[in-house]
Structures are given as structure tokens and as C-alpha cells.
mmJSON file of the N, C-alpha and C atoms, coordinates in Angstrom:
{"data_MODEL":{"atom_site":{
"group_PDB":["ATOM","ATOM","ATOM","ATOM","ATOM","ATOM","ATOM","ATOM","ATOM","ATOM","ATOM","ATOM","ATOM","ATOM","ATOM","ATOM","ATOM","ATOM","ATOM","ATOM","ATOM","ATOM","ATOM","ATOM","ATOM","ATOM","ATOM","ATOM","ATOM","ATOM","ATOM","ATOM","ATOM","ATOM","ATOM","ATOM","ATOM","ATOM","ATOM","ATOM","ATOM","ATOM","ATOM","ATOM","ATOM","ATOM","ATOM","ATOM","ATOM","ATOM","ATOM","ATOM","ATOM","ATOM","ATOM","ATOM","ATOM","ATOM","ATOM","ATOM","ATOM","ATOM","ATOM","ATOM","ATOM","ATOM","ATOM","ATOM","ATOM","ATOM","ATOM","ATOM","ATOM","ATOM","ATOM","ATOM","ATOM","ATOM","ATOM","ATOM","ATOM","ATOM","ATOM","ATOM","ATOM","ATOM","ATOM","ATOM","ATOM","ATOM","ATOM","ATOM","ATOM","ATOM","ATOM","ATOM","ATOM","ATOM","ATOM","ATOM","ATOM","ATOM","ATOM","ATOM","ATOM","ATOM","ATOM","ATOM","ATOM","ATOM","ATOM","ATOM","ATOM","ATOM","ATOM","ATOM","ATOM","ATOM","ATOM","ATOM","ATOM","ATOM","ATOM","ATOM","ATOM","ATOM","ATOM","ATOM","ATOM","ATOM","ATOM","ATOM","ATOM","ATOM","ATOM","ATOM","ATOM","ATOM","ATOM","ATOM","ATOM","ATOM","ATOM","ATOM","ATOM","ATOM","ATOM","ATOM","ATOM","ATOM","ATOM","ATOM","ATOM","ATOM","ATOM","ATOM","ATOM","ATOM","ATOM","ATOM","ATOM","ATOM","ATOM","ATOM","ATOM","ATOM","ATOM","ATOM","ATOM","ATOM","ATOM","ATOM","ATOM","ATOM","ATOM","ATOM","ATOM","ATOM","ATOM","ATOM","ATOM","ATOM","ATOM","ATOM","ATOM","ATOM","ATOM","ATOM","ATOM","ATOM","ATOM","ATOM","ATOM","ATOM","ATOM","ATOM","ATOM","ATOM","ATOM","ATOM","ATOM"],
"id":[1,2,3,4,5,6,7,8,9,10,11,12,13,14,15,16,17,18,19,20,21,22,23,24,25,26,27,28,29,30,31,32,33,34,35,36,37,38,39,40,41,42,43,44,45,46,47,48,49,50,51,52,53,54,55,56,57,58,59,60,61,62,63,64,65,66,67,68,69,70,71,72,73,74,75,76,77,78,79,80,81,82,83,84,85,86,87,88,89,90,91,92,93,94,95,96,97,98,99,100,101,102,103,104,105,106,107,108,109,110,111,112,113,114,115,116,117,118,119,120,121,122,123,124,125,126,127,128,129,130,131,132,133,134,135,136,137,138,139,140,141,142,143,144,145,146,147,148,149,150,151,152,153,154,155,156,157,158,159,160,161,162,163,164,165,166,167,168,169,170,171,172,173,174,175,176,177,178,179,180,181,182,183,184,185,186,187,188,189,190,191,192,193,194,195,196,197,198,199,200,201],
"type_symbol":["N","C","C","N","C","C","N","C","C","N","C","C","N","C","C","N","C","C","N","C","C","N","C","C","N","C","C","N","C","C","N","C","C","N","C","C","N","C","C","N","C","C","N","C","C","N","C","C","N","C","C","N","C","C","N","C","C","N","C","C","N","C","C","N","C","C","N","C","C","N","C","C","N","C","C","N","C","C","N","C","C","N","C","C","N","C","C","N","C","C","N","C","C","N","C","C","N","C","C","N","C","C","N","C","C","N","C","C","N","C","C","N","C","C","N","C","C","N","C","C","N","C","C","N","C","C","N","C","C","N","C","C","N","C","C","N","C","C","N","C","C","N","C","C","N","C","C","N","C","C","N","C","C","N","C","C","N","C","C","N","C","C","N","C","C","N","C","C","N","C","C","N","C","C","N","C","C","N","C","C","N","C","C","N","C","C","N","C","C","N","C","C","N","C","C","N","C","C","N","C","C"],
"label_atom_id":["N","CA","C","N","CA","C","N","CA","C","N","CA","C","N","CA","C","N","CA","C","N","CA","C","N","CA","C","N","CA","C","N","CA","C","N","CA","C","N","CA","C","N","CA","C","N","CA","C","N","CA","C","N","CA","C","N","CA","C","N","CA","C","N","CA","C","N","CA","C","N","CA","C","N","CA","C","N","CA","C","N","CA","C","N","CA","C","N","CA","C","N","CA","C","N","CA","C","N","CA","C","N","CA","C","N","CA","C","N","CA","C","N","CA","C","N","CA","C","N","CA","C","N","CA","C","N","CA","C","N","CA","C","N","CA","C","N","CA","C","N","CA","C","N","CA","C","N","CA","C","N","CA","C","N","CA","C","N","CA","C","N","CA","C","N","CA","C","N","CA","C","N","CA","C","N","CA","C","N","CA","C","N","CA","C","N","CA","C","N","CA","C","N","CA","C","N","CA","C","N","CA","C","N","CA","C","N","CA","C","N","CA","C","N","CA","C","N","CA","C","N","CA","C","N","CA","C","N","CA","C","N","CA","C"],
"label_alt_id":[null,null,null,null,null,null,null,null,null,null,null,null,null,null,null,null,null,null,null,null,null,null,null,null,null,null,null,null,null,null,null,null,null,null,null,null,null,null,null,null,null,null,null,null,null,null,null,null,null,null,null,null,null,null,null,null,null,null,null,null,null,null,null,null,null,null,null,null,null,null,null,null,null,null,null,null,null,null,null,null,null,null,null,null,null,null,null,null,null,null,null,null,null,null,null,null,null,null,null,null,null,null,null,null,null,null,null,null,null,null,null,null,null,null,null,null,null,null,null,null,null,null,null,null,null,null,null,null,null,null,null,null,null,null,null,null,null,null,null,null,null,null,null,null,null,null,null,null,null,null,null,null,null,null,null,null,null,null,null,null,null,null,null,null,null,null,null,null,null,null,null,null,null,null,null,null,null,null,null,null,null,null,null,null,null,null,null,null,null,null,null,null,null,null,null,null,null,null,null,null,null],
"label_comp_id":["UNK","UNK","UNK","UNK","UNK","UNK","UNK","UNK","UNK","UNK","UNK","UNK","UNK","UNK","UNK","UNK","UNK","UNK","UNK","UNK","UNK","UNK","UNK","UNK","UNK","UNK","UNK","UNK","UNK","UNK","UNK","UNK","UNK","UNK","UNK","UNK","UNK","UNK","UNK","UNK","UNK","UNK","UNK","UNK","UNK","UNK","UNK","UNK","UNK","UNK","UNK","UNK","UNK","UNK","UNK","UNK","UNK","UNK","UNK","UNK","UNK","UNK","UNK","UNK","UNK","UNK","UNK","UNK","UNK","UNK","UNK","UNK","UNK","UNK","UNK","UNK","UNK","UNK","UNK","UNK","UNK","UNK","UNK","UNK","UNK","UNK","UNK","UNK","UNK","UNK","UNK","UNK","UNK","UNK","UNK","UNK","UNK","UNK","UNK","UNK","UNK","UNK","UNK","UNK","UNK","UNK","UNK","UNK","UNK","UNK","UNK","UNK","UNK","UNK","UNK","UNK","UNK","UNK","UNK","UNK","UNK","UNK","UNK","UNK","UNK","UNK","UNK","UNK","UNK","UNK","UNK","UNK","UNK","UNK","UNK","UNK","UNK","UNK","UNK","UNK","UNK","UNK","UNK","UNK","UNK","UNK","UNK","UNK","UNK","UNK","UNK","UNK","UNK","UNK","UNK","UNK","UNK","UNK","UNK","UNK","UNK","UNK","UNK","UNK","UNK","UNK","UNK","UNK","UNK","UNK","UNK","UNK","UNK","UNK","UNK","UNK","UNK","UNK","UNK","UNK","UNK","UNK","UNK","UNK","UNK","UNK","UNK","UNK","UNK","UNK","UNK","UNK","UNK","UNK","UNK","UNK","UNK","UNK","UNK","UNK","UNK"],
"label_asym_id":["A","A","A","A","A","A","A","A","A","A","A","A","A","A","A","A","A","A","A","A","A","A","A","A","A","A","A","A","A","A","A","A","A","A","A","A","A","A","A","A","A","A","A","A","A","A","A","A","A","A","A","A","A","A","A","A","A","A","A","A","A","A","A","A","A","A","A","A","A","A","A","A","A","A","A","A","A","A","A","A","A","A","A","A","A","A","A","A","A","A","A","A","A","A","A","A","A","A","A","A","A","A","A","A","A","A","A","A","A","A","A","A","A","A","A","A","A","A","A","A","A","A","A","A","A","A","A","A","A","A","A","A","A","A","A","A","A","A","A","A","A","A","A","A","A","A","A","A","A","A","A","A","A","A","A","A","A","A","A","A","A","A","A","A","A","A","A","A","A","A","A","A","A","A","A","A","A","A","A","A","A","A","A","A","A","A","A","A","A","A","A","A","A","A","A","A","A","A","A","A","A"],
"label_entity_id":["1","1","1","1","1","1","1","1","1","1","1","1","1","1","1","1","1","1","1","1","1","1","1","1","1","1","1","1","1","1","1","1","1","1","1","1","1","1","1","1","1","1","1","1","1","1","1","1","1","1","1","1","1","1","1","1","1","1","1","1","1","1","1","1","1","1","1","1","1","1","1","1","1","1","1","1","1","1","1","1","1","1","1","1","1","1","1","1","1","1","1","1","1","1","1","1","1","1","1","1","1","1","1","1","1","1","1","1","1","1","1","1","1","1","1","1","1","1","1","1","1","1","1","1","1","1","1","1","1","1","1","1","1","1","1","1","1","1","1","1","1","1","1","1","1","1","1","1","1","1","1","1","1","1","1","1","1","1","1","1","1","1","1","1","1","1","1","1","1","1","1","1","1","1","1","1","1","1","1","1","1","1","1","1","1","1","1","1","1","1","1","1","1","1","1","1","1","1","1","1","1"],
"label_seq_id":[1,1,1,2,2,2,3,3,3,4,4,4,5,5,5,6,6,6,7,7,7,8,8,8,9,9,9,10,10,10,11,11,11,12,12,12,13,13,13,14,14,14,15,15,15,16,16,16,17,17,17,18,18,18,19,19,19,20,20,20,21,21,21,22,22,22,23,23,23,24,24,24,25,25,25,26,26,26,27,27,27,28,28,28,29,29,29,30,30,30,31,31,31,32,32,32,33,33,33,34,34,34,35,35,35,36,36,36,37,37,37,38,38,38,39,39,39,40,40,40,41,41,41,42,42,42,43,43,43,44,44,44,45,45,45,46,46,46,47,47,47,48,48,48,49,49,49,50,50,50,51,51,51,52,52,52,53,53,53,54,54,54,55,55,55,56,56,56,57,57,57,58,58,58,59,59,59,60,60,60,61,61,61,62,62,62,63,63,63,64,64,64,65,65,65,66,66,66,67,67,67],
"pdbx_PDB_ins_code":[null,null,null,null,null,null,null,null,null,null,null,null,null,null,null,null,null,null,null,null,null,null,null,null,null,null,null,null,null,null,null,null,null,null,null,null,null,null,null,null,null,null,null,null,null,null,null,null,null,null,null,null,null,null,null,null,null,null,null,null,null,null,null,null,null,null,null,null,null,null,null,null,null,null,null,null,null,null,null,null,null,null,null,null,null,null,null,null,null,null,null,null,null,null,null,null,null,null,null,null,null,null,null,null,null,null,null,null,null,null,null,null,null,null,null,null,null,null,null,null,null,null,null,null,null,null,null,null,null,null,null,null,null,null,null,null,null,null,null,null,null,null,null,null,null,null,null,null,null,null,null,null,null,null,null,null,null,null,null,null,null,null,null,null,null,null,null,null,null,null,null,null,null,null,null,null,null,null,null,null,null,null,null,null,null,null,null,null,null,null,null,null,null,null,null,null,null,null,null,null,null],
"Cartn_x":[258.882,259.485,258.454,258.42,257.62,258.028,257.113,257.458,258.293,258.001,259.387,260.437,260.954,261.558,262.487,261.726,262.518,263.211,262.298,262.466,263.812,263.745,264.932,266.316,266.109,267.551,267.761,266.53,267.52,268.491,267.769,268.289,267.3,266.143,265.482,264.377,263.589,262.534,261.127,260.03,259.334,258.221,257.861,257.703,258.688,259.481,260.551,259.955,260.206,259.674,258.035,257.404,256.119,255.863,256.995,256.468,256.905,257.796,258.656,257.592,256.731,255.643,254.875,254.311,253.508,253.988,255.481,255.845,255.592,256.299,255.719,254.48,253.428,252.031,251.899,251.902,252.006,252.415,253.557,254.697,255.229,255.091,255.981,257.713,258.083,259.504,260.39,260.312,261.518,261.706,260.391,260.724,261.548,261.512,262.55,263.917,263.833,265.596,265.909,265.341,265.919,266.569,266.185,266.636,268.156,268.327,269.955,270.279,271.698,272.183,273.496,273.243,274.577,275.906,275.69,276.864,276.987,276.084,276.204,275.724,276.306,275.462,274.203,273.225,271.648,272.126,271.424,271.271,270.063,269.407,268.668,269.289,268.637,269.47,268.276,268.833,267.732,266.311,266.205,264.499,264.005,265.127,264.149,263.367,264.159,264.206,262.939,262.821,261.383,260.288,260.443,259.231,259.085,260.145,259.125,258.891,259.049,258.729,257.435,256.877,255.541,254.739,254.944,254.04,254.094,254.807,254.651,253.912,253.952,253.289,251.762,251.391,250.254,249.344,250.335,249.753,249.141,248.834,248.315,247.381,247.494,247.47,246.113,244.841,243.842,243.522,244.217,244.299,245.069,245.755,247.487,246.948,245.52,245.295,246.918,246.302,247.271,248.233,248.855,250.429,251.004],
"Cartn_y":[-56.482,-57.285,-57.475,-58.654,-59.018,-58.763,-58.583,-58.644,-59.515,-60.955,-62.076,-61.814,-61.06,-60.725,-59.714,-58.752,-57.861,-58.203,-58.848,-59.937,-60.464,-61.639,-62.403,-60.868,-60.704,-59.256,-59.022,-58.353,-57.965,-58.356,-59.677,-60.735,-61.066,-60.287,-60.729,-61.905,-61.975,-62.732,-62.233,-62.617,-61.855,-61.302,-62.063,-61.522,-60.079,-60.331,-59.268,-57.831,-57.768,-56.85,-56.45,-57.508,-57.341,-56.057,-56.464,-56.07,-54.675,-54.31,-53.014,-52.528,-52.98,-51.902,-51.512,-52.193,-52.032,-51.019,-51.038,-49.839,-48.809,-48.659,-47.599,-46.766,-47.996,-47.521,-46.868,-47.393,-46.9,-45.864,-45.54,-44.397,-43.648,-44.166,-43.203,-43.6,-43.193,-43.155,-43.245,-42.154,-41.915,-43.38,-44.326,-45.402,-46.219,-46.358,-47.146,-46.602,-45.238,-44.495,-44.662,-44.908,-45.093,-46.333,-47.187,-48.755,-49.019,-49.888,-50.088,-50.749,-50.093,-50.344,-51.765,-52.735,-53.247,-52.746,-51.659,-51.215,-52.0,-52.947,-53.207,-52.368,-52.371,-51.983,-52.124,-51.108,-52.268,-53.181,-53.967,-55.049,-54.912,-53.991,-53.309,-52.395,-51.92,-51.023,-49.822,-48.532,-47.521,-47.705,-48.893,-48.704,-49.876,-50.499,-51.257,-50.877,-49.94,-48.621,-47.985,-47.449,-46.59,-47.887,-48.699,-49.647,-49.531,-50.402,-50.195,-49.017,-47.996,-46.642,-46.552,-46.823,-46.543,-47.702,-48.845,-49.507,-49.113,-48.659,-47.91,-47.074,-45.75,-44.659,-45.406,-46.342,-46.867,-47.856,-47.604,-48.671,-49.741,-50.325,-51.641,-52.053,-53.365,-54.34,-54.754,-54.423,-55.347,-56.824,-57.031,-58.427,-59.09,-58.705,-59.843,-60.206,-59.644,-59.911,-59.549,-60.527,-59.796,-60.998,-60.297,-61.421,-61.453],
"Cartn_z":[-82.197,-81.165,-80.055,-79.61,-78.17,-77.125,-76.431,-74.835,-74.642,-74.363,-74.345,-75.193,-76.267,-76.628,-75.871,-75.841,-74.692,-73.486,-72.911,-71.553,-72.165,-73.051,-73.308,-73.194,-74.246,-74.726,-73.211,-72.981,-71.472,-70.024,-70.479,-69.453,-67.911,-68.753,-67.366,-67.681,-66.666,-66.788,-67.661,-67.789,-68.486,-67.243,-66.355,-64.833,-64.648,-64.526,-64.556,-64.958,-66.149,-67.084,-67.212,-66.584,-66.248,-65.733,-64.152,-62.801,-62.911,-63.758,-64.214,-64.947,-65.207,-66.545,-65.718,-64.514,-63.703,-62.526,-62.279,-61.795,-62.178,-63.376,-64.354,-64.235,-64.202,-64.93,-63.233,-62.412,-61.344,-60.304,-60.46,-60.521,-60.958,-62.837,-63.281,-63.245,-64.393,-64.921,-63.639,-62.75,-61.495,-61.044,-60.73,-59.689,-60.856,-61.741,-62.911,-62.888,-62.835,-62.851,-61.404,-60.728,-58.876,-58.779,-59.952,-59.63,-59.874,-59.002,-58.927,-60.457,-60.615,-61.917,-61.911,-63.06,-62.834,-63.376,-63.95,-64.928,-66.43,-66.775,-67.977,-68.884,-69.964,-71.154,-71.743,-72.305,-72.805,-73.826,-73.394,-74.751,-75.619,-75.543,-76.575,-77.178,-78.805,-79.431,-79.297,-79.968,-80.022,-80.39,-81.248,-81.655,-80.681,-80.321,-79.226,-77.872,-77.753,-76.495,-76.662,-78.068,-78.6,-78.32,-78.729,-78.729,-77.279,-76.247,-75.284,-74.764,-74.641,-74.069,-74.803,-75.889,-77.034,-76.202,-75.155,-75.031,-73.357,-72.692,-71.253,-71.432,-72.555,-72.411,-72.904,-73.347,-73.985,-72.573,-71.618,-70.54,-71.073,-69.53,-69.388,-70.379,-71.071,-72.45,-71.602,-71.939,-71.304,-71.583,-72.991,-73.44,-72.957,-71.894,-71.548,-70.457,-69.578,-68.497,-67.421,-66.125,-64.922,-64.803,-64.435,-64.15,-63.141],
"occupancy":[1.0,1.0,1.0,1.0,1.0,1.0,1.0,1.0,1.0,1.0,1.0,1.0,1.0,1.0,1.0,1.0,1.0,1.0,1.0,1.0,1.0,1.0,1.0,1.0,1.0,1.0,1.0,1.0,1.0,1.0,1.0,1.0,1.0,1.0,1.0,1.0,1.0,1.0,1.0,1.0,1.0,1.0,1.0,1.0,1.0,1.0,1.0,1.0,1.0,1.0,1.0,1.0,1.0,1.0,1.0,1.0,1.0,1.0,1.0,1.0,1.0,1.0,1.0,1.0,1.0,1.0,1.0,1.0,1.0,1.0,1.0,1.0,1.0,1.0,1.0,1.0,1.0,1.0,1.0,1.0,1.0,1.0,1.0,1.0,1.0,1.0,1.0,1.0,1.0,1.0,1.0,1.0,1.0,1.0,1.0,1.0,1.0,1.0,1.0,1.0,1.0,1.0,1.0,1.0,1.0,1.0,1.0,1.0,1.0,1.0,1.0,1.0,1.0,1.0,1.0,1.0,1.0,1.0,1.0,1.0,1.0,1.0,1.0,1.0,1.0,1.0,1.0,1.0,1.0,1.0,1.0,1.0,1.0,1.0,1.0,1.0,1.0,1.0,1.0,1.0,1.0,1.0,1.0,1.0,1.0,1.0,1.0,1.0,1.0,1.0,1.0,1.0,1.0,1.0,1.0,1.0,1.0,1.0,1.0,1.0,1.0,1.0,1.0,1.0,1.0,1.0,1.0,1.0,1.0,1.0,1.0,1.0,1.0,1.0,1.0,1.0,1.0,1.0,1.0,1.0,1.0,1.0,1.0,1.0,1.0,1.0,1.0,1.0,1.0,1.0,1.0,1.0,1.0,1.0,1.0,1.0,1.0,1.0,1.0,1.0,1.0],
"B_iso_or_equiv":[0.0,0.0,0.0,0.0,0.0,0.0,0.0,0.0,0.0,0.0,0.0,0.0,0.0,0.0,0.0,0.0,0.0,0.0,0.0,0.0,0.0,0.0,0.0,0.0,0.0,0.0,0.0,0.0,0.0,0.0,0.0,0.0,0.0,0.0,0.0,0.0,0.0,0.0,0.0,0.0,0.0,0.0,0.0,0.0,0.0,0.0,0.0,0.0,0.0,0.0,0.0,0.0,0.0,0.0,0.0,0.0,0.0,0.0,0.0,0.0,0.0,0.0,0.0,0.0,0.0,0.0,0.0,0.0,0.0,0.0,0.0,0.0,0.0,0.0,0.0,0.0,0.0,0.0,0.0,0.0,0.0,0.0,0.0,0.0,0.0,0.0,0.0,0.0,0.0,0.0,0.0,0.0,0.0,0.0,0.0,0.0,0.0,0.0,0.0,0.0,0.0,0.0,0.0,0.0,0.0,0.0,0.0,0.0,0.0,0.0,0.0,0.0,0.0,0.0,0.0,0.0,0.0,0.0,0.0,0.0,0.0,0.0,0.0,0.0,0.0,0.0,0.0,0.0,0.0,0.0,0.0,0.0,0.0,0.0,0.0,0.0,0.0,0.0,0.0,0.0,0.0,0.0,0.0,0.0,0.0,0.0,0.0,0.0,0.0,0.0,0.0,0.0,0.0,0.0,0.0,0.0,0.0,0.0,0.0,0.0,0.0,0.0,0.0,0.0,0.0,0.0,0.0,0.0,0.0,0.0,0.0,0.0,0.0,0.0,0.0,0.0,0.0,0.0,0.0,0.0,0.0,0.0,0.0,0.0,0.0,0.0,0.0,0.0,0.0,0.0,0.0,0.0,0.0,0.0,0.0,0.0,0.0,0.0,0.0,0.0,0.0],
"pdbx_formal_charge":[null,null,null,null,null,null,null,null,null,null,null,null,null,null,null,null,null,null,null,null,null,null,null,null,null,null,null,null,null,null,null,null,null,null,null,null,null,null,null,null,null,null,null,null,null,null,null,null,null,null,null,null,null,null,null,null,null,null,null,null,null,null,null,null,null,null,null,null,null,null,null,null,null,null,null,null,null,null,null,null,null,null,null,null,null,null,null,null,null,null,null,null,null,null,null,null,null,null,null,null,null,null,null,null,null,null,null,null,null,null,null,null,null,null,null,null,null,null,null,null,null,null,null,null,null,null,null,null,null,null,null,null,null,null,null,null,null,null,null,null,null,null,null,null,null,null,null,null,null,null,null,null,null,null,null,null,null,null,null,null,null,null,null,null,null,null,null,null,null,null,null,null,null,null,null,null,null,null,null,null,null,null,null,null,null,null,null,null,null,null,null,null,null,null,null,null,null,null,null,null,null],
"auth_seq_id":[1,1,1,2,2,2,3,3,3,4,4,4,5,5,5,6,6,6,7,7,7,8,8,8,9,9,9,10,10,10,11,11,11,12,12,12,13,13,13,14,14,14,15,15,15,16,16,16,17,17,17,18,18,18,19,19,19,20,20,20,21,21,21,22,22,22,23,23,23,24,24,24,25,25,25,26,26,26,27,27,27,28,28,28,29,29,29,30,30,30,31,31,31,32,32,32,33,33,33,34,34,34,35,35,35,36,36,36,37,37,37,38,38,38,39,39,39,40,40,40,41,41,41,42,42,42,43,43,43,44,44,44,45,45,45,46,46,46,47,47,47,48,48,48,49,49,49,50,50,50,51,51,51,52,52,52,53,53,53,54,54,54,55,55,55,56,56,56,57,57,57,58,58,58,59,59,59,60,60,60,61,61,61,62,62,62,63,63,63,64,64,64,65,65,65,66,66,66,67,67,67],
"auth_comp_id":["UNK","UNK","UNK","UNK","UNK","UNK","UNK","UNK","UNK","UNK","UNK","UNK","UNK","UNK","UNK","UNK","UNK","UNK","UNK","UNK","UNK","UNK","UNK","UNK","UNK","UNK","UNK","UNK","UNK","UNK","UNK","UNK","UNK","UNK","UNK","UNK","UNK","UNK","UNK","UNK","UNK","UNK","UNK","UNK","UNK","UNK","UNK","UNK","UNK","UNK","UNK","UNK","UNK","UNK","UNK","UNK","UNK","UNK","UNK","UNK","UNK","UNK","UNK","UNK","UNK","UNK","UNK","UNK","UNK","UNK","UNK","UNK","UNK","UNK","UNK","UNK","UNK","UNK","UNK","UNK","UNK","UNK","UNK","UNK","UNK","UNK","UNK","UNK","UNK","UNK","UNK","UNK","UNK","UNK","UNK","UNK","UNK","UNK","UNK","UNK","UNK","UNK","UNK","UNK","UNK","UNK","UNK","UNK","UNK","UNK","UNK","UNK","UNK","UNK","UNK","UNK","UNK","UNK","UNK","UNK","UNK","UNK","UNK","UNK","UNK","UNK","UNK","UNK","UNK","UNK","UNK","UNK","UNK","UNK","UNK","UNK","UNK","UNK","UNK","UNK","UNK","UNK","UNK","UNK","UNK","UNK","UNK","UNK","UNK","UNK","UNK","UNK","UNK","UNK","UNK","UNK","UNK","UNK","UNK","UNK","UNK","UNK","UNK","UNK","UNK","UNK","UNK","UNK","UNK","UNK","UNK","UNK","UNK","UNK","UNK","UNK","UNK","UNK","UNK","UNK","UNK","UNK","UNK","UNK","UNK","UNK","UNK","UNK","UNK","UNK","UNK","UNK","UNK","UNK","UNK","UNK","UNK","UNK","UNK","UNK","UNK"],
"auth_asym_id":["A","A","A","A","A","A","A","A","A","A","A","A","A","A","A","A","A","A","A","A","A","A","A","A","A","A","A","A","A","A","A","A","A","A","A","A","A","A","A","A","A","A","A","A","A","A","A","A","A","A","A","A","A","A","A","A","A","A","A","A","A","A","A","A","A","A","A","A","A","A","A","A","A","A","A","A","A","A","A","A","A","A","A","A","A","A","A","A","A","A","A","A","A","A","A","A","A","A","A","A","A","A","A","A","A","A","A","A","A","A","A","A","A","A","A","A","A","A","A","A","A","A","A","A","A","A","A","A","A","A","A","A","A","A","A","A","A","A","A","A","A","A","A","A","A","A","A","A","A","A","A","A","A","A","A","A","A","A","A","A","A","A","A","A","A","A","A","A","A","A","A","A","A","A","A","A","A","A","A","A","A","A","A","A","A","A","A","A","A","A","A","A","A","A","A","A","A","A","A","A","A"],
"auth_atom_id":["N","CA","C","N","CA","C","N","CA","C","N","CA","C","N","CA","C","N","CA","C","N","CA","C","N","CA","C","N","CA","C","N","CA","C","N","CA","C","N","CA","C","N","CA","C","N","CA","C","N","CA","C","N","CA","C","N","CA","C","N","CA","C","N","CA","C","N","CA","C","N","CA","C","N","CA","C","N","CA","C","N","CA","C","N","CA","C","N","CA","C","N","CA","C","N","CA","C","N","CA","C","N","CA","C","N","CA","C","N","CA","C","N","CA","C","N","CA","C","N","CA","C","N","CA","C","N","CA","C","N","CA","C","N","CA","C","N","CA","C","N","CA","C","N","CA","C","N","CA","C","N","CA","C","N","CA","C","N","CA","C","N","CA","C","N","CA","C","N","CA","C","N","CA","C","N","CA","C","N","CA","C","N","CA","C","N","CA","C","N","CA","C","N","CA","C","N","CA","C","N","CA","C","N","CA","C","N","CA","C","N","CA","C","N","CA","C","N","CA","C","N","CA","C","N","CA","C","N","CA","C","N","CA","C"],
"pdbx_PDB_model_num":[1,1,1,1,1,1,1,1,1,1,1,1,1,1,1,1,1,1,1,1,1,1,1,1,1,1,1,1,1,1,1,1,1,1,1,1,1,1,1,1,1,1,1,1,1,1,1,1,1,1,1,1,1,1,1,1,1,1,1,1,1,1,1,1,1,1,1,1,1,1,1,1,1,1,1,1,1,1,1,1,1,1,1,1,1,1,1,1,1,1,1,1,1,1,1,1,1,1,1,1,1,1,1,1,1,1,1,1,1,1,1,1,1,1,1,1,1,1,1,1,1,1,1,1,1,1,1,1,1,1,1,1,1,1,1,1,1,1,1,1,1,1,1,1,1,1,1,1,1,1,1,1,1,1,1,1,1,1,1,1,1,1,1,1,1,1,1,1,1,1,1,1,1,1,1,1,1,1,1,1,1,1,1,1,1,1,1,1,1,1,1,1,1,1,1,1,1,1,1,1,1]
}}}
């Protein structure tokens, strides 16, 4: 699955999800669990979950350049 993929499922933008990896790579997990929740459900399933967590812990894509 792609990044825009993910982006789409989740309902965000792919900016969106960008700027969230970059938190990440930045901060660390906590600043992602601090973020306000809407109470929905994921719209990812379990292995979609593993994928992106396998490309957070893999940081920043030097090929995607900056966004």
C-alpha cells in the first residue's frame, strides 16, 4: 500500500500524513498519541497499521524529497 493510499483510507490529505511522519521523525510517538481524537474508528486494518509503523520506524524516504 502507498502513502496516498494511506492518506486516502484515512481521510486525510497526503500533506496530512506527511506532516504526521515528520512529527514523528521528530518527536517521537507521544506527539502523535497527544493528538486530538475524533472518536472514529481506523479505517485501516491491522496490517495496514504494521506497514505504516515499518515506514516511521524506517524514517525519512530520501527519494520523496521534502514536502
Amino acid at each position: 500500500m502507498t502513502r496516498a493510499e494511506i492518506a486516502r483510507r484515512s481521510r486525510v490529505g497526503a500533506q496530512t500524513l506527511c506532516d504526521w511522519v515528520h512529527r514523528y521523525n521528530e518527536r517521537g510517538l507521544a506527539v502523535l498519541a497527544g493528538a486530538a481524537r475524533t472518536g472514529r474508528p481506523s479505517l485501516l486494518d491491522d496490517g495496514q497499521v504494521a506497514t505504516l509503523r515499518s515506514w516511521l520506524d524506517a524514517g525519512p524516504d530520501a527519494d520523496a524529497g521534502e514536502h
